[in-house]
C-alpha beads as a LAMMPS data file, in Angstrom:
LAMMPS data file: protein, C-alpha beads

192 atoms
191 bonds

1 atom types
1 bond types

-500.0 500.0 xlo xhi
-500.0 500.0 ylo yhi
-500.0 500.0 zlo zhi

Masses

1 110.0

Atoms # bond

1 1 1 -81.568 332.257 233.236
2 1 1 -80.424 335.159 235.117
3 1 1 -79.687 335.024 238.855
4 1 1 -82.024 337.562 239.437
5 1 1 -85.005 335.207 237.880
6 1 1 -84.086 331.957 239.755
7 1 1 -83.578 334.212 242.842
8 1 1 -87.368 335.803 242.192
9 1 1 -88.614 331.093 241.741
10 1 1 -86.490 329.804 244.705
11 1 1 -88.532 332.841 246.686
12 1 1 -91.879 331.940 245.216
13 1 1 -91.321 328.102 245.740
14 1 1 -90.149 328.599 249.335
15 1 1 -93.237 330.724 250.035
16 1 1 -95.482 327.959 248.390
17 1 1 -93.594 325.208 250.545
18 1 1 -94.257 327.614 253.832
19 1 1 -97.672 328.172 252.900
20 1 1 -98.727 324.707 252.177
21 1 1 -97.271 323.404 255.388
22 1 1 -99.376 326.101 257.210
23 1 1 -102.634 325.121 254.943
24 1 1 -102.150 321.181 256.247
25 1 1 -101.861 322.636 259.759
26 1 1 -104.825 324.097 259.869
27 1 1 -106.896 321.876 257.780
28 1 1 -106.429 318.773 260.389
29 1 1 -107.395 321.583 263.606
30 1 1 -111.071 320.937 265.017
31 1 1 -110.977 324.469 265.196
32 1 1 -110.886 324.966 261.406
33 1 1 -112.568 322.328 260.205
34 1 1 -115.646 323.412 262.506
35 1 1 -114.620 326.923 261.283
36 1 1 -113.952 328.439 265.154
37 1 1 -111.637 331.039 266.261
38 1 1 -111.671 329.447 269.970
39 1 1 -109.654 326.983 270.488
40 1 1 -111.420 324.345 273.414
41 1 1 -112.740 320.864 273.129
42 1 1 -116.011 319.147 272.414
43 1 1 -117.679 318.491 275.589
44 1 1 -117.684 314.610 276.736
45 1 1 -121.372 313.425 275.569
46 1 1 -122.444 310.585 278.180
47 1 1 -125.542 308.033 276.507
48 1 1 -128.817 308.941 278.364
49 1 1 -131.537 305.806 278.217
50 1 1 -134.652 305.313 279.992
51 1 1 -138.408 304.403 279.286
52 1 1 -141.970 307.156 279.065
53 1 1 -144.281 305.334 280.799
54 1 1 -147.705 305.131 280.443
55 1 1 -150.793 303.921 282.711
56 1 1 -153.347 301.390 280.228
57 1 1 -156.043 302.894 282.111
58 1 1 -155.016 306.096 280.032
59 1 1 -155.455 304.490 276.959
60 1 1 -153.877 305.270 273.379
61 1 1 -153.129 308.476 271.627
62 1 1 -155.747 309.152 268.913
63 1 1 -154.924 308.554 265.353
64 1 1 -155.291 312.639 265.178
65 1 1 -158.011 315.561 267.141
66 1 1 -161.022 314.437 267.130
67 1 1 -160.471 310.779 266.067
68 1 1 -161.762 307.859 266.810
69 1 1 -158.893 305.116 266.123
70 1 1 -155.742 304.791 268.005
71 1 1 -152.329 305.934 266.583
72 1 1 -150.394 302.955 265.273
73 1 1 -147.339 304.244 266.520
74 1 1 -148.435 305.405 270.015
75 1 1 -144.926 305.733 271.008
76 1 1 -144.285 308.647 267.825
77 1 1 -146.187 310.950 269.436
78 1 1 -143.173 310.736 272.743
79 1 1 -139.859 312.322 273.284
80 1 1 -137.482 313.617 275.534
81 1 1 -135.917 317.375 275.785
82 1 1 -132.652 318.230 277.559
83 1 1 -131.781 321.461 278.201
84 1 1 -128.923 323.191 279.947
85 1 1 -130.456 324.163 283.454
86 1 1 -128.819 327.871 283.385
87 1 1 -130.707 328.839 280.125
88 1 1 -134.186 327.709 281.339
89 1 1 -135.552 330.650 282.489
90 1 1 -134.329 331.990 278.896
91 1 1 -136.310 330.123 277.106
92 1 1 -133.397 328.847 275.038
93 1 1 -134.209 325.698 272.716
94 1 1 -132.595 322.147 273.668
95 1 1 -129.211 321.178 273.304
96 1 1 -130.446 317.353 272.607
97 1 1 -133.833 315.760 271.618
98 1 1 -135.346 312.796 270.517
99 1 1 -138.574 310.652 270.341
100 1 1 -139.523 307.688 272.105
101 1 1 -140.188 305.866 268.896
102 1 1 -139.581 302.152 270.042
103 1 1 -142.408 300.423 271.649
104 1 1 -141.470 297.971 274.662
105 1 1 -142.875 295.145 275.853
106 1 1 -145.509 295.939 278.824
107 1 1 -144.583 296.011 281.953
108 1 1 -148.005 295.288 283.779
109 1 1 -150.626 297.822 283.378
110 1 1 -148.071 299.989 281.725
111 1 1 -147.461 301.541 278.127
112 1 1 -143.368 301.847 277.768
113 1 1 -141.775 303.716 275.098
114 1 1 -138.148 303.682 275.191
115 1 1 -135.609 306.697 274.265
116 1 1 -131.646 306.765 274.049
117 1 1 -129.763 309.779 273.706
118 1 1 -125.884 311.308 274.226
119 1 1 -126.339 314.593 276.451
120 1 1 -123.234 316.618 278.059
121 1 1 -121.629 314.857 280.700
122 1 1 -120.574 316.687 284.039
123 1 1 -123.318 319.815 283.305
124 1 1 -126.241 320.956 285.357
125 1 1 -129.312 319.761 282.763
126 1 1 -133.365 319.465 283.284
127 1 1 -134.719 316.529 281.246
128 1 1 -138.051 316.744 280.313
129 1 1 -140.494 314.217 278.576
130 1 1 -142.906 315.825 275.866
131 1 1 -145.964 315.129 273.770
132 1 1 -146.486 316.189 270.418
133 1 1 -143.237 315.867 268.679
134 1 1 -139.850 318.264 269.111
135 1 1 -140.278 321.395 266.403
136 1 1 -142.163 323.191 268.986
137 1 1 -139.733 323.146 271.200
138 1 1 -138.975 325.234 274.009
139 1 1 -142.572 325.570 273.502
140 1 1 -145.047 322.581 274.467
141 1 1 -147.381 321.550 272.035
142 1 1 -150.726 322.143 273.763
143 1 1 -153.073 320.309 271.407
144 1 1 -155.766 319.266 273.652
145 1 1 -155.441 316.129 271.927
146 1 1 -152.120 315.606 273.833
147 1 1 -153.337 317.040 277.063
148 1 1 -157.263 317.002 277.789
149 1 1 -159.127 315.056 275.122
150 1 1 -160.366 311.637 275.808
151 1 1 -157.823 308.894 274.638
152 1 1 -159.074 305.609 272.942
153 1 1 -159.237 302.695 275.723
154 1 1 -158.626 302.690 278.791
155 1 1 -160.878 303.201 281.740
156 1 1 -159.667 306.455 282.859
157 1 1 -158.745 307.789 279.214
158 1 1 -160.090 311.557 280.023
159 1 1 -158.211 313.594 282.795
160 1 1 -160.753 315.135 285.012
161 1 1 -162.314 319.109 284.321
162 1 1 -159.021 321.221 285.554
163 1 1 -156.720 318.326 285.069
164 1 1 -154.514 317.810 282.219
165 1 1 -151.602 314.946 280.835
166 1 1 -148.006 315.723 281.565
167 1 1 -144.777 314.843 282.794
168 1 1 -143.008 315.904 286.002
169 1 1 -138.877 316.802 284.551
170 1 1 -136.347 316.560 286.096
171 1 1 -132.787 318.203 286.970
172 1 1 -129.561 315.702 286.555
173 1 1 -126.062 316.320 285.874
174 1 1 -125.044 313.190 284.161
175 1 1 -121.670 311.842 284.868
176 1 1 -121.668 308.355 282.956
177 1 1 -124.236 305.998 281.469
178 1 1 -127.291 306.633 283.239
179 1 1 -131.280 305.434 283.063
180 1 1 -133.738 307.819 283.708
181 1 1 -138.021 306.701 283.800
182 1 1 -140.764 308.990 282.966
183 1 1 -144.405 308.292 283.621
184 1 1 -147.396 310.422 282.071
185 1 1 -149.630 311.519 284.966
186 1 1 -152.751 313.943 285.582
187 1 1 -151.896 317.153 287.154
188 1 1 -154.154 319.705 288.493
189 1 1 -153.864 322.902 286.187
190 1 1 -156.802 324.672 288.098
191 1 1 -157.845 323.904 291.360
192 1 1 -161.422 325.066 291.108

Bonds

1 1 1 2
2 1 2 3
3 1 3 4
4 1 4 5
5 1 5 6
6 1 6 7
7 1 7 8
8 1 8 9
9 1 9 10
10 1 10 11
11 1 11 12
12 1 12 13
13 1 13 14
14 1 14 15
15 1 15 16
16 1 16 17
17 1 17 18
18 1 18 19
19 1 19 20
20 1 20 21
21 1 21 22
22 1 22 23
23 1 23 24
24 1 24 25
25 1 25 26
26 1 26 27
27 1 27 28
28 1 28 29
29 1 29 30
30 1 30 31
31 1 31 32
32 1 32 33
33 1 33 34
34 1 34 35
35 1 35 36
36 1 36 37
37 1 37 38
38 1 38 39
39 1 39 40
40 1 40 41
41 1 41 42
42 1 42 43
43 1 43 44
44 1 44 45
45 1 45 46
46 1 46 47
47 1 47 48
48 1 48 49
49 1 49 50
50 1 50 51
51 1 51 52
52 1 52 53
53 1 53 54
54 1 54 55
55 1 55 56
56 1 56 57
57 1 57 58
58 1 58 59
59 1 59 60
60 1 60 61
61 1 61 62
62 1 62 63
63 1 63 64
64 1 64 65
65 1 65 66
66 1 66 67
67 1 67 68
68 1 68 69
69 1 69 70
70 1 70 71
71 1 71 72
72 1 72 73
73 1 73 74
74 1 74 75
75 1 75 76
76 1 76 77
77 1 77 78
78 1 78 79
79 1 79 80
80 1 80 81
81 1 81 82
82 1 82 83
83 1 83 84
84 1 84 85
85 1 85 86
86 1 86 87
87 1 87 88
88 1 88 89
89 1 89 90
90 1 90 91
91 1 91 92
92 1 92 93
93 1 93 94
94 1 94 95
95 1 95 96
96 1 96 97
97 1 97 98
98 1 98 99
99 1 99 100
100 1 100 101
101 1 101 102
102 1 102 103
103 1 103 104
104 1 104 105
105 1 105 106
106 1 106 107
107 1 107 108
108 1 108 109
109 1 109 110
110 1 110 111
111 1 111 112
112 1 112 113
113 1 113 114
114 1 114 115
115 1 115 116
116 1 116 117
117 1 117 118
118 1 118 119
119 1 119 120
120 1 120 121
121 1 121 122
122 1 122 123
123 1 123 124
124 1 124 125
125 1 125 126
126 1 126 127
127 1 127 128
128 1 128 129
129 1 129 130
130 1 130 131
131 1 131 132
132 1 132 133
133 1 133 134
134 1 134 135
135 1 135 136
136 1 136 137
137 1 137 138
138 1 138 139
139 1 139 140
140 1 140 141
141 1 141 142
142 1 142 143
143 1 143 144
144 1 144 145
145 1 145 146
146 1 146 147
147 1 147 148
148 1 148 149
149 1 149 150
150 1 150 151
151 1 151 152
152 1 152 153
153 1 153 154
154 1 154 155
155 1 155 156
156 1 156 157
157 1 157 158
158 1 158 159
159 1 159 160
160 1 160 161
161 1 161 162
162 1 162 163
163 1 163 164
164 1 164 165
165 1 165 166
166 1 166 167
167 1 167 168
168 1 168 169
169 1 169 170
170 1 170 171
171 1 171 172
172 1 172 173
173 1 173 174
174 1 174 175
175 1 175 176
176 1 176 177
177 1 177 178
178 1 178 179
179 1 179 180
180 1 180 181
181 1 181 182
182 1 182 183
183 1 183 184
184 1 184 185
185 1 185 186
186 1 186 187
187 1 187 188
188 1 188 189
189 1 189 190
190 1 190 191
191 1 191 192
């Protein structure tokens, strides 16, 4: 071979040898794999727990609007939004959610539907219960089956004319494992 040719291969193979050391670089970055330019960290997620609580005297969800047989899954119907405080005036979607799918015992005269979740630790958020599911979401779900319809059972299972079913949120900035309780309540949408 001339000098010339093994000159032009001992180039090419020391390029390939450069190149592949700079491929196996970047492949084990978080930055590439998740395919950022910004270099940072993943925020610290902290486990968020806590119970939606809800008075028997309100009875059960319906089975859908306008029946007549509870839902077997009363819980379903639950969950919990979290949002990052700063954006809620923007009506920006959540940055977690999930449903309150698991059924607890009773506590009393209560309904208690339980709900875990891993939110950013050490940022201002507002936690809000909902009804209706989460792929509405900023947006309620204002079915007046959630919210004004009578409920099956219970003794007060129909809030009263200007009155609907809903949740009082809450803000939190969440700096390790924390519990946080929800119960549904009546609140006066029109005072007439």
């Amino acid at each position: 071979m001339r000098a010339s040719s093994l000159a032009a291969m001992s180039m090419l193979a020391l390029m390939f040898i450069i190149l592949s050391t700079l491929e196996v670089s970047a492949q084990n970055s978080p930055d590439a794999i998740m395919g950022s330019k910004q270099s940072g960290t993943a925020p610290v997620m902290k486990r968020l727990v806590g119970a939606i609580q809800v008075q028997k005297s309100f009875g059960v969800i319906p089975m859908g609007p306008g029946n007549k047989e509870a839902a077997p899954m009363p819980c379903g119907q639950f969950g919990v939004a979290v949002y990052d405080a700063s954006g809620i005036k923007d009506n920006k979607p959540p940055i977690a959610t999930t449903g309150a799918y698991r059924q607890a015992k009773d506590r009393g005269d209560l309904y208690v539907c339980l709900y875990e979740l891993q939110v950013p630790a050490n940022m201002r958020l507002w936690v809000t219960p909902t009804m209706g599911g989460t792929l509405l979401l900023p947006k309620e779900d204002r079915s007046p089956m959630y919210i004004t319809d009578a409920w099956i059972g219970g003794t007060n299972n129909k809030p009263p004319r200007g009155w609907e079913r809903g949740f009082v949120g809450r803000y939190a900035t969440i700096t390790g494992p924390t519990q946080m309780n929800f119960d549904l309540t009546y609140v006066q949408v029109d005072p007439r």
